[in-house]
matplotlib code that plots the C-alpha trace (Angstrom):
import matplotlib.pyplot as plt

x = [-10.3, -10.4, -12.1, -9.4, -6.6, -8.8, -8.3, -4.7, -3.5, -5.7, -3.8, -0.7, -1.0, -2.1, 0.9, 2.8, 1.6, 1.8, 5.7, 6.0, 4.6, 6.6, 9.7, 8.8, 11.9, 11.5, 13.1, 10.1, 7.3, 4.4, 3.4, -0.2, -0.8, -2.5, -2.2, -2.5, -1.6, -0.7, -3.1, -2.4, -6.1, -6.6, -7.8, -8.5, -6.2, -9.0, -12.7, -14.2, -17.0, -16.2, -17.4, -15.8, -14.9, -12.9, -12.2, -14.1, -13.5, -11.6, -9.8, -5.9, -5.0, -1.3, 1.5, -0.3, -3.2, -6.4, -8.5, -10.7, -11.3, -12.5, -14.8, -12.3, -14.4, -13.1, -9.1, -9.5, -10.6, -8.0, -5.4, -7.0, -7.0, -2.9, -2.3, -3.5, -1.6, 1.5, 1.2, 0.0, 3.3, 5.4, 4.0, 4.6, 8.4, 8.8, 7.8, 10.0, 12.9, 11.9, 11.9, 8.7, 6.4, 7.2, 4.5, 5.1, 8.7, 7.4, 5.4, 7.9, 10.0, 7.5, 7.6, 11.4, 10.6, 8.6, 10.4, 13.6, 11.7, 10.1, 13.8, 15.1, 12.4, 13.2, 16.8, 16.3, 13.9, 16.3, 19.0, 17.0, 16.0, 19.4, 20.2, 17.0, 17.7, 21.7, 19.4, 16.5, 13.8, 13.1, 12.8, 15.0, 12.3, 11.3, 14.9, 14.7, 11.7, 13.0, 16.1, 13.7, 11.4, 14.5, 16.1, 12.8, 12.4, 16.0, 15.3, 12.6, 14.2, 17.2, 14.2, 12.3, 15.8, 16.3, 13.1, 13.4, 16.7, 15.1, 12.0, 14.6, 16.0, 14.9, 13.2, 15.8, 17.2, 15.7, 12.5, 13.2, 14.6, 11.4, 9.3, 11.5, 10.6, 7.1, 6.8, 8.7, 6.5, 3.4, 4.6, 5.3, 1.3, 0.8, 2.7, 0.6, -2.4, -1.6, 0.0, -3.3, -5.4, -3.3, -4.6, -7.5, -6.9, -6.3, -3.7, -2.6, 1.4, 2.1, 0.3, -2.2, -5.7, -8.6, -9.9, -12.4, -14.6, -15.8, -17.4, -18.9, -20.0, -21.5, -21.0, -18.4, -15.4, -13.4, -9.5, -7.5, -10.7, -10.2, -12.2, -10.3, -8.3, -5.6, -3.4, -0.2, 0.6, 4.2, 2.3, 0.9, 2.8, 2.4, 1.6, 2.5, 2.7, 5.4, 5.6, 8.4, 10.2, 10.7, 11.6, 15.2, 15.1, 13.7, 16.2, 15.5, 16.1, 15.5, 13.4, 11.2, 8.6, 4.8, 1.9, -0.8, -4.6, -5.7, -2.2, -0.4, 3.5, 5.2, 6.4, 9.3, 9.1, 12.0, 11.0, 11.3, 9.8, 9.6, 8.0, 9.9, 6.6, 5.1, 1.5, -0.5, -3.7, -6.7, -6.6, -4.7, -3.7, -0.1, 0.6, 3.4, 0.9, 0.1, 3.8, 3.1, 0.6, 2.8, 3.7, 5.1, 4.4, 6.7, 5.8, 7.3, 7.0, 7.5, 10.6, 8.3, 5.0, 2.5, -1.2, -2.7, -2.1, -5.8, -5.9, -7.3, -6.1, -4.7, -1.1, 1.0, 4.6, 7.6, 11.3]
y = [-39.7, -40.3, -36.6, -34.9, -37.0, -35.5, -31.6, -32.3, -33.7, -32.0, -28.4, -30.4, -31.3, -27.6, -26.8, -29.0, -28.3, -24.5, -25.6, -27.2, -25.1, -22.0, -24.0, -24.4, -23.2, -19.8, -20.7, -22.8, -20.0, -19.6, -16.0, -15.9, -13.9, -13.9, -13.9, -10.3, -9.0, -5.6, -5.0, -3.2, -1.2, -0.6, 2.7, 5.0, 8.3, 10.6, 10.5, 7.5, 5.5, 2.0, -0.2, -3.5, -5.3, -8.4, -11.0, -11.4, -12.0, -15.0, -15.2, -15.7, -13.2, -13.0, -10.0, -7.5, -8.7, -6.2, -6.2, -3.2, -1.2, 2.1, 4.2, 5.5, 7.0, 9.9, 8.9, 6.6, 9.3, 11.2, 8.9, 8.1, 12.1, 12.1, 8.8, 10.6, 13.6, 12.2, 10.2, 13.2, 15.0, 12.3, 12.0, 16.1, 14.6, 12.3, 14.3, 17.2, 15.0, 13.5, 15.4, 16.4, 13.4, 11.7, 12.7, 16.5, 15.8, 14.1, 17.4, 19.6, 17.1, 17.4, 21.2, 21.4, 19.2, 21.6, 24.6, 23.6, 22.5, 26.0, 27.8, 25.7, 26.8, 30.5, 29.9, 29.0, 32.3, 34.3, 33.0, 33.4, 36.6, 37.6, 36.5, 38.2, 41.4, 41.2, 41.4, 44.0, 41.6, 42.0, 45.5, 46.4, 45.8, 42.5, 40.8, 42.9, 40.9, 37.7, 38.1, 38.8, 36.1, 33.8, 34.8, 34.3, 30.9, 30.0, 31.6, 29.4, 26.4, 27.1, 27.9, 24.8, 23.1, 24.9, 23.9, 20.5, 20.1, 22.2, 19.2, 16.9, 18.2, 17.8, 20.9, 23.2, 21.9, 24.4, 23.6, 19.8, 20.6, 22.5, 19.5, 16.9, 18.6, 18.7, 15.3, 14.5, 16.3, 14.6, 11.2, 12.5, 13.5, 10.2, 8.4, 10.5, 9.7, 5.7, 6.6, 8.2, 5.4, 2.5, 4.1, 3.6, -0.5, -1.1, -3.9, -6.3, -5.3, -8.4, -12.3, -11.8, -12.9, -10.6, -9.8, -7.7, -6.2, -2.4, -1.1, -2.5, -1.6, 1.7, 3.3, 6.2, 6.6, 9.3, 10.1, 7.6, 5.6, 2.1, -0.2, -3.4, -4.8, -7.5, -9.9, -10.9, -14.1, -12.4, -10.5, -12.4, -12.0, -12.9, -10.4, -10.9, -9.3, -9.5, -8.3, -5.5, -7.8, -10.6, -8.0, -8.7, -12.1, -11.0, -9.1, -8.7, -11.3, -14.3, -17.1, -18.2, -21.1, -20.3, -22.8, -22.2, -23.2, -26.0, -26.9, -29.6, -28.9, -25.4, -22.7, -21.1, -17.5, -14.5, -11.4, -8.5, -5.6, -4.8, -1.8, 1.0, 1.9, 0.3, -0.7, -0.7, -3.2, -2.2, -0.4, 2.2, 3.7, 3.2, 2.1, -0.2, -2.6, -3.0, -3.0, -6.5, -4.8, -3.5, -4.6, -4.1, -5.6, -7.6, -8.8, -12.1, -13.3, -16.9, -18.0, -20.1, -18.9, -20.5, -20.3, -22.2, -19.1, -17.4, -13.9, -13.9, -17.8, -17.2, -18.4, -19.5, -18.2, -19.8, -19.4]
z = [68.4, 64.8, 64.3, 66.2, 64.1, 60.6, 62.4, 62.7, 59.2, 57.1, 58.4, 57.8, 54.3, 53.3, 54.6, 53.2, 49.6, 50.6, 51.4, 48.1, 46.1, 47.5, 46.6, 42.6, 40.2, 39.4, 36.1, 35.1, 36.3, 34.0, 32.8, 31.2, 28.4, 24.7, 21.1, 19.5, 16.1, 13.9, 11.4, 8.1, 7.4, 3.8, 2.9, -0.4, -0.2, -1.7, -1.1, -3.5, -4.1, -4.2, -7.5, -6.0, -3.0, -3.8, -1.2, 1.5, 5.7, 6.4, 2.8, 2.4, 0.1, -2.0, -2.5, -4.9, -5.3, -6.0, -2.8, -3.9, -7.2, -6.6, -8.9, -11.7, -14.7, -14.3, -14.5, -17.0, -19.0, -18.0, -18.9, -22.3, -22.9, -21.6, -24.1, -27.2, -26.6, -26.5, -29.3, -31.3, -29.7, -30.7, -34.3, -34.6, -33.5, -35.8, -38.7, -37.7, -37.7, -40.9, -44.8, -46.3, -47.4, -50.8, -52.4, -51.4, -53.0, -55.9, -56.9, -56.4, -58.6, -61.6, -60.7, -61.6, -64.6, -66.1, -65.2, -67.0, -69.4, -69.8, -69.5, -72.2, -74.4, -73.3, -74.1, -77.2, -78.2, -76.6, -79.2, -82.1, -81.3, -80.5, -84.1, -85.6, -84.0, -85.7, -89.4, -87.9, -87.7, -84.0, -81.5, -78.5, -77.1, -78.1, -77.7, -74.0, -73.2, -74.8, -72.0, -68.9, -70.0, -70.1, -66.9, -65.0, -65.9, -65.1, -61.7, -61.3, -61.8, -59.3, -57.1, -57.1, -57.1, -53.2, -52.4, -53.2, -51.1, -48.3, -48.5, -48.1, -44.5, -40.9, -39.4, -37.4, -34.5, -32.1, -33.5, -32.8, -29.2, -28.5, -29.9, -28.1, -24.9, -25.5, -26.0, -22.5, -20.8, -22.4, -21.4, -18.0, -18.1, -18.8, -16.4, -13.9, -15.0, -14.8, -11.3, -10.8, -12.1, -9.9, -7.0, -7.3, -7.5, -3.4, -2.9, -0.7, 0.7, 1.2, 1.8, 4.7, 6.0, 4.9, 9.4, 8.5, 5.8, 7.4, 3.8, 0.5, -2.7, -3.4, -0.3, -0.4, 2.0, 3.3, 3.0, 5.1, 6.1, 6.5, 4.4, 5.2, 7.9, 7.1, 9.0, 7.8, 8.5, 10.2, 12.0, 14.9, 18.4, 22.3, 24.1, 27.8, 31.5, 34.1, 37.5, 38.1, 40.5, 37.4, 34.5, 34.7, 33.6, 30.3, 27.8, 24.3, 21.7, 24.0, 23.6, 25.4, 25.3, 24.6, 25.2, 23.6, 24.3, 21.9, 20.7, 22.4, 21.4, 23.1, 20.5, 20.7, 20.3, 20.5, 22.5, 20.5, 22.6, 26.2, 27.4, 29.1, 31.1, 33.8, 33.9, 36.8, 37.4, 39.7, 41.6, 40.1, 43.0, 43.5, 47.3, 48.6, 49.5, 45.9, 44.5, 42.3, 40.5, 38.7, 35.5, 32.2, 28.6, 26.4, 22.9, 21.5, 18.1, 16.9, 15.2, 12.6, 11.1, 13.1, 11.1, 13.7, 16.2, 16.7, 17.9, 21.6, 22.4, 26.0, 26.1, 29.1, 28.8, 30.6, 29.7]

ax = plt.figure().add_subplot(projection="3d")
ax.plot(x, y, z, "-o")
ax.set_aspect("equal")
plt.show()
């Protein structure tokens, strides 16, 4: 008797869990999913050798700061070459705009000195010989020479008085112009070259954790190759599955409540993407009999940064 009662209520109560169970709130159904993340991969943009790696796997690293230095001998001399050119084009500016030196004007000062100096002496034969000449002491020819002599020495003196003021100026202006331009374009060689230079100093975008470490020191990489892999800390997002039937109780920008393995309160997370394409689980045969396995993907990100979120920690999602 008592074995026949045990046959009887045992199917009873599996139904009657089966009963409550099939009666649950849809609103309160559990979606399983996991934590992924977008990586930002670090790479050189021509083929390098790399002289440094600076953080290592694990390490919380800050907006611009230098994660790799690549080997830069070359652009550094580069940019050394570009620095001294334009300060030698600048210089050749400056003293274009500028008169002669002092020094060149104090010469050619002294030179006028003497030169009126000489035409005063030359003046002052050409009198007396003029007055010689009236009592037949002197030639034509001597009081001829006496004039030239004179009017050669006061040409000289208006000479060296136009160079002095030409000392004085600027160079011409299209001379200056020409200069001017030369010297933009050498600080725009310059600007390159530091361009240049910067690029080879791999930096962080913005504050992230250092995933993964793919090359070191001495070993040389290619265009485009990454060398590290970073995490921001914005970056990490649930990644979950829903059947086709439930899709229209997700729309973007809702939240939606996210427990996560190993952390005993929910986080609230807004949906941000759901995929447009449908997903199909094994087997991938499409057949009516296996219309619930399709699915499609929606992505949720949390509305606080959460660094206790670990990529691959299974998550159950409920809304």
């Amino acid at each position: 008797m008592e074995s026949s009662l045990k046959r009887i209520f045992i199917p009873l109560g599996l139904f009657v869990i089966f009963l409550l169970s099939g009666c649950r709130n849809d609103d309160n159904q559990v979606t399983q999913g996991y934590i992924e993340g977008d990586f930002i991969y670090i790479s050189a943009q021509t083929t390098s050798r790399i002289e440094q790696v600076l953080v290592n796997r694990g390490q919380q690293v800050s907006t611009g700061q230098t994660l790799v230095i690549l080997d830069n001998n070359t652009e550094k001399k580069q940019y050394e070459i570009a620095n001294k050119n334009m300060s030698s084009e600048i210089a050749t500016l400056n003293d274009l705009t500028k008169g002669s030196r002092h020094t060149e004007l104090n010469i050619t000062a002294a030179q006028i000195a003497q030169a009126e100096s000489d035409a005063k002496l030359s003046q002052s034969k050409l009198r007396r010989y003029q007055q010689l000449k009236t009592k037949g002491y002197v030639s034509d020819f001597e009081l001829e020479q006496a004039q030239t002599d004179n009017h050669l020495k006061q040409e000289r003196v208006r000479e060296l008085t136009s160079q002095l003021a030409s000392q004085k100026l600027p160079s011409r202006a299209d001379k200056i112009d020409a200069q001017r331009e030369k010297a933009a374009a050498s600080q725009l060689q310059l600007e390159q070259s530091q361009i240049t230079l910067n690029k080879l100093q791999l930096k962080s975008a913005s504050a992230a954790e250092v995933y993964d470490v793919m090359y070191h020191p001495g070993e040389v990489v290619s265009p485009g190759t990454p060398i590290l892999s970073l995490l921001p800390n914005s970056a990490v997002k649930i990644r979950f599955f829903v059947p086709a039937e439930q899709l229209p109780r997700y729309r973007l920008e809702q939240k939606i409540n996210v427990k996560v393995e190993g952390i005993k309160q929910s986080i609230s997370a807004r949906i941000r993407f759901i995929s447009p394409k449908a997903e199909y689980t094994p087997p991938v045969i499409y057949t009516s009999a296996q219309k619930k396995r399709m699915v499609f993907m929606i992505e949720a990100v949390p509305l606080k940064p959460q660094p206790a979120l670990k990529l691959g920690l299974p998550v159950e999602v409920s809304l």
